[in-house]
N, C-alpha and C positions, 0 to 999 in steps of 0.2 A: 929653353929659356924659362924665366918665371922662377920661384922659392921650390915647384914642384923639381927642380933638379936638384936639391938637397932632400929629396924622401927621402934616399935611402939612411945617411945619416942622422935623420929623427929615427926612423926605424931601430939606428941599431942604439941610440940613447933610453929609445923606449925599452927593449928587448927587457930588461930586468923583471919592469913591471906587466910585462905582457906572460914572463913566465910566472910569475907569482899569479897572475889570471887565471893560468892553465894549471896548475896546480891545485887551485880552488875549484877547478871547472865553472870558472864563472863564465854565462852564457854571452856567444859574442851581439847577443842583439840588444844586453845591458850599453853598451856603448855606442851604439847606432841610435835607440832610441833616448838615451843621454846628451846627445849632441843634438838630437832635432830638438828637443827639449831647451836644451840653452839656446840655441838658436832663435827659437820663439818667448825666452826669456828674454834676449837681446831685442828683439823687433818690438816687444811690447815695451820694454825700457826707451827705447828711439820715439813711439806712438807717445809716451806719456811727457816726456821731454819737456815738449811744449807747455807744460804745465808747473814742470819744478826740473830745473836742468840737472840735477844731481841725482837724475834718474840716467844718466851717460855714463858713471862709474859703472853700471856695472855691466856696460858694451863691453869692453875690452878682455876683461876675463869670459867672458861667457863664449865669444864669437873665437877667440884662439884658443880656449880649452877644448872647444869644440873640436879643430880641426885635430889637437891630441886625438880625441876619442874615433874620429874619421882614422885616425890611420891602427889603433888599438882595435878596433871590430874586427879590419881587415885579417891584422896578424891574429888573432885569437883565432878568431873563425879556421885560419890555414891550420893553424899549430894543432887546435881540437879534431882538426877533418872535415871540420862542420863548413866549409867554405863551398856555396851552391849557386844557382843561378836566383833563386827565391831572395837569398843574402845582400846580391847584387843589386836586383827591383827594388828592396829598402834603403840600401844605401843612396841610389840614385835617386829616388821620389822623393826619401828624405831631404837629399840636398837643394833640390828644386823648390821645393816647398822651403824650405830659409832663407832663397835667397826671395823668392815671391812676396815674405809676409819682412824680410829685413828691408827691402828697396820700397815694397807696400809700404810700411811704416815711413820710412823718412817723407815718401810722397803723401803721404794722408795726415802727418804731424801737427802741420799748419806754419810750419817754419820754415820748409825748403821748396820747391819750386816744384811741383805736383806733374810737372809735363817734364822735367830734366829726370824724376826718379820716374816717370814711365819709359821714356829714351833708353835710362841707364837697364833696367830691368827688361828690356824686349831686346838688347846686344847680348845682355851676360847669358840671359836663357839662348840666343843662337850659340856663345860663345860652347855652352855645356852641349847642345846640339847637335854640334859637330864634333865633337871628342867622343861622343856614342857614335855618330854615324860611322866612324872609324869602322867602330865593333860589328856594326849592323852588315857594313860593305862584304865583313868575311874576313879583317885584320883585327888591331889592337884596338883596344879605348887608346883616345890620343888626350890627355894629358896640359901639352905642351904649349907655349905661348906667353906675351906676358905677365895676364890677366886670368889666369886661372883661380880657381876658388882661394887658395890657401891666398894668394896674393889680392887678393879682396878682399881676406877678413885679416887680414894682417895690414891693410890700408886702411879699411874703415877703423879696428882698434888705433891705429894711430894717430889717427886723423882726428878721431873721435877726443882723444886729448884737448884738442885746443878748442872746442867749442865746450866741453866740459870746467877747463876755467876759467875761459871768461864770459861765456856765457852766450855767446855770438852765435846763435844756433842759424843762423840764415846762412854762414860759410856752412854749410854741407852743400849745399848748390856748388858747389868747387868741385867737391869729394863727387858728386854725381858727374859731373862733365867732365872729370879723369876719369871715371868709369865709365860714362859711355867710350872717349875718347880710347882708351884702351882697349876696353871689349871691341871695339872698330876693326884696332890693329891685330889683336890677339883671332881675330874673323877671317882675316888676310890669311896671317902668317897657319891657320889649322884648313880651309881652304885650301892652300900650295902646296901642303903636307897629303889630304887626299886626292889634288890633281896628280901630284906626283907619281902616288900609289895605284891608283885608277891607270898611270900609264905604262907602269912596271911588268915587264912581261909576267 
């Protein structure tokens, strides 16, 4: 469930530009640290918000080019050989660290409701949590659920639209209580998935 069940065909729309990468040998941590980088361009754009709201254009490019570069690191890295466990530790700490200082920001903006963006940010980091615990138990990273990353920043860019023209920056209180509300469920459903596995001979 989730946008994560179409990776694979981003993948292969990306493939073009992932081999003109490899060609260049352009290193896969150009794109890992690319993406924490707009990411904290986005968080700081949300922080300043409250000050002049047409600091919200530039959420939506920043938080979904991101997710491009989240999945371009991956395939460079395989494609170069260069794919390790070090690679891994960046990609994940990176991610955590965007969603900390993107959920940080709306709750510290002065617009949205400071206890609904800590709610929403102590589910999504369990939600990430348990998609490692997967890997940790001795299986896969698990992925799956409604509310997985791509499906965050692909909510928050959308969402981010309507507070963007008219200016209503208090509606993100919404956007957080679907996020928590979702990370709840996406908690469940990745939960079931290593009960499952835990009982699998």
């Amino acid at each position: 469930m989730g946008i994560y069940t179409t990776k694979n065909s981003w993948q292969r729309a990306l493939q073009p530009a992932v081999d003109l990468c490899v060609r260049r040998r352009v290193h896969p941590d150009v794109f890992t640290y690319a993406a924490l980088t707009l990411s904290l361009l986005a968080a700081a754009a949300l922080y300043l918000a409250g000050l002049d709201k047409d600091w919200l254009w530039l959420v939506p490019p920043c938080v979904l080019l991101r997710l491009v570069f989240n999945l371009m690191d991956g395939q460079v890295a395989r494609s170069l050989g260069m794919a390790d466990d070090w690679g891994e530790v960046k990609n994940e700490f990176g991610d955590r660290v965007a969603d900390a200082t993107l959920f940080g920001a709306l709750g510290l903006g002065g617009y949205a409701d400071a206890r609904l963006a800590l709610v929403a940010l102590a589910t999504v980091l369990c939600v990430s949590y348990l998609g490692l615990l997967g890997k940790a138990l001795g299986g896969l990273r698990y992925y799956g659920g409604v509310f997985g990353k791509g499906d965050r920043m692909i909510t928050l860019a959308i969402f981010t639209l309507y507070p963007a023209f008219t200016g209503r920056l208090g509606s993100y209180d919404y956007f957080l209580g679907l996020a928590a509300g979702a990370a709840l469920i996406t908690i469940a459903q990745r939960l079931k998935v290593l009960h499952d596995r835990s009982q699998s001979p």
